[in-house]
C-alpha positions, 0 to 999 in steps of 0.5 A, spaced: 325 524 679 333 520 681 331 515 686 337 512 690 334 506 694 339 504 701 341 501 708 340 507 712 346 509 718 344 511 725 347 518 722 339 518 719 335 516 725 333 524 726 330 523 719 327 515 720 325 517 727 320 523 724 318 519 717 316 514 722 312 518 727 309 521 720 307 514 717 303 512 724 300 519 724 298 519 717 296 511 716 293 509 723 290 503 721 295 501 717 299 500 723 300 496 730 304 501 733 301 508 734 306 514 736 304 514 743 307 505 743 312 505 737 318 502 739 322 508 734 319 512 739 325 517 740 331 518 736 335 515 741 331 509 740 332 509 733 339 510 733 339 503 738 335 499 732 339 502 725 346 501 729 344 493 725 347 486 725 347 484 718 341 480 720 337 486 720 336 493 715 333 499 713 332 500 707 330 508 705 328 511 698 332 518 698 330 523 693 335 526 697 331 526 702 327 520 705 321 519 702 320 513 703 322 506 708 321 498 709 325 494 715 327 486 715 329 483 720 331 475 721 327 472 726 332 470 732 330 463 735 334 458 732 328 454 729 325 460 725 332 463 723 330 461 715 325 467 716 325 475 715 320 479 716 318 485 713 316 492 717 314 499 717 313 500 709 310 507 709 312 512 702 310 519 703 303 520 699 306 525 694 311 520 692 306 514 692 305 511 685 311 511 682 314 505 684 318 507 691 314 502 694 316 497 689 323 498 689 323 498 697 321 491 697 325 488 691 331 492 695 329 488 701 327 482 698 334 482 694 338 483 701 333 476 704 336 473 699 343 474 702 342 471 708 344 464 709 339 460 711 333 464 709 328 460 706 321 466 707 320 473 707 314 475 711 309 480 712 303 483 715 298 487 711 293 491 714 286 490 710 286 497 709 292 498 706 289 495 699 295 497 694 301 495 699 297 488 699 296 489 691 303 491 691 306 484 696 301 480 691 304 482 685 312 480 688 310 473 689 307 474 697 301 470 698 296 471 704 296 463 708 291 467 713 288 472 716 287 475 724 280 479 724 279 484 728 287 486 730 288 494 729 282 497 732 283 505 732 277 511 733 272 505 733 273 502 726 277 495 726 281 492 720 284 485 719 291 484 717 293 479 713 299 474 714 303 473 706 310 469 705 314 469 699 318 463 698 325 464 696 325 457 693 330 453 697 327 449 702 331 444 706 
């Protein structure tokens, strides 16, 4: 499998929008969003969120078609800008275990360290989604903690975890 890992353009939110609807569809207790409130919503919308700043990107893995996202984006308020935040990170499950998540996250992870000023990557993870979390852990993430009881979806409820990768600079 050739496997190119890239910002996506608002040339592709046809394709990001319908992988996203996808994720939330197939993974519901993976994810806050549901279809019904995701802010990627439409096409549109999804357009709006890839016509990015460079303080925020979408990585997709193409096989040539779009298998795979992970979004970063730097937090806004001025006391919390040497953070980013990881978002959305979904592989089509025909394509989950070949490293695609990993190269999303190191490809993101490179970009944070692009971006001056940026101390810290975060991240929430769902109790659910074991291997993301696996996955996050052996990239150097560590859990500071965890909010019980924050997806609840068809009577079931998980835990999300809160994870921070140091980047190694601090003030």
């Amino acid at each position: 499998m050739t496997l190119e890992i890239r910002i996506l353009n608002p040339t592709e939110a046809g394709e990001l929008f319908r992988l996203r609807r996808s994720a939330l569809l197939d993974s519901p207790m993976a994810f806050l969003a549901s279809p019904e409130d995701d802010s990627a919503s439409s096409e549109t919308a999804v357009r709006e969120l890839l016509q990015t700043q460079r303080e925020s990107a979408v990585f997709g893995a193409h096989t040539p078609e779009l298998i795979g996202v992970l979004g970063l984006h730097r937090a806004t308020q001025r006391k919390a800008a040497h953070k980013v935040h990881l978002w959305g990170m979904f592989v089509v499950p025909a394509f989950r275990g070949q490293r695609v998540a990993g190269q999303l996250l190191d490809a993101a992870i490179r970009y944070a360290r692009t971006l001056d000023g940026v101390t810290s990557v975060h991240l929430s993870v769902s109790e659910s989604a074991v291997a993301a979390r696996r996955l996050y852990e052996k990239a150097g993430f560590e859990t500071w903690g965890v909010e019980p009881d924050a997806i609840r979806f068809k009577g079931r409820s998980v835990g999300e975890c809160r994870m921070r990768l140091s980047l190694g600079e601090g003030i």
